[in-house]
N, C-alpha and C positions, 0 to 999 in steps of 0.2 A: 797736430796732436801733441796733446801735452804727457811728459814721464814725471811720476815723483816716488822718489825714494822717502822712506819711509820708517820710524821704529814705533815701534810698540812696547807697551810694558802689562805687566798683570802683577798686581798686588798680590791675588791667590796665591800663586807659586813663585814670585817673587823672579821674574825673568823677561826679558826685552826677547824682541823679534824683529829682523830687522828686512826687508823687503821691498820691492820697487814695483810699480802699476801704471797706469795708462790709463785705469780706470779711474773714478773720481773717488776721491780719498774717503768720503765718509761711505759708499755704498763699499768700498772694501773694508772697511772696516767693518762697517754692519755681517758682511761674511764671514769674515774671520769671527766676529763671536758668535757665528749661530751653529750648530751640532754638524759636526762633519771629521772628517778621519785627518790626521798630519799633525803638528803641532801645534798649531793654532788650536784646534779643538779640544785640547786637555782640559779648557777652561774656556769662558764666556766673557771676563770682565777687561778682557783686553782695552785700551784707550794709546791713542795719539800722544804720544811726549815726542815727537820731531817727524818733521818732513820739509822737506827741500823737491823745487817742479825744476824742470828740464825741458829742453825744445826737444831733444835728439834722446834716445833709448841708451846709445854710449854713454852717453855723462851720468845718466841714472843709474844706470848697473854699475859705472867704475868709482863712484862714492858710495854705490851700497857695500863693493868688497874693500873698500877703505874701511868705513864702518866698522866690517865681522874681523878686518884685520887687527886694528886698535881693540875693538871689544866696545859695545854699545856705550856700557856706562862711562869707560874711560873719556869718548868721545865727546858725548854730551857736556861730560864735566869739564874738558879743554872747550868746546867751543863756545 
């Protein structure tokens, strides 16, 4: 089983989310924009600007709190 970390952005509100799945990238993502409670669902236009896959759960979640630690944008703009 494969992990991938993962950010998101939304033009609407002008904000990243940054997140890690097991599931396959585009059917979460299709989730994340369809009507549901949390912060993904403020808004619908969410899209894919980064993800990185994993063999193991550890390395996915310990580059997602890399990630929220640097701060999405900073990160994308350094890598």
């Amino acid at each position: 089983m494969n992990f991938r970390t993962y950010i998101l952005y939304s033009k609407q509100i002008e904000k990243y989310y940054i997140g890690s799945t097991s599931m396959d990238i585009s059917e979460r993502l299709r989730r994340h924009n369809t009507n549901h409670r949390g912060y993904t669902g403020q808004v619908n236009d969410w899209e894919i600007v980064y993800f990185k896959e994993f063999k193991n759960k550890r390395e996915s979640q310990s580059l997602g709190r890399r990630i929220k630690k640097r701060g999405a944008k900073r990160y994308l703009r350094e890598s």
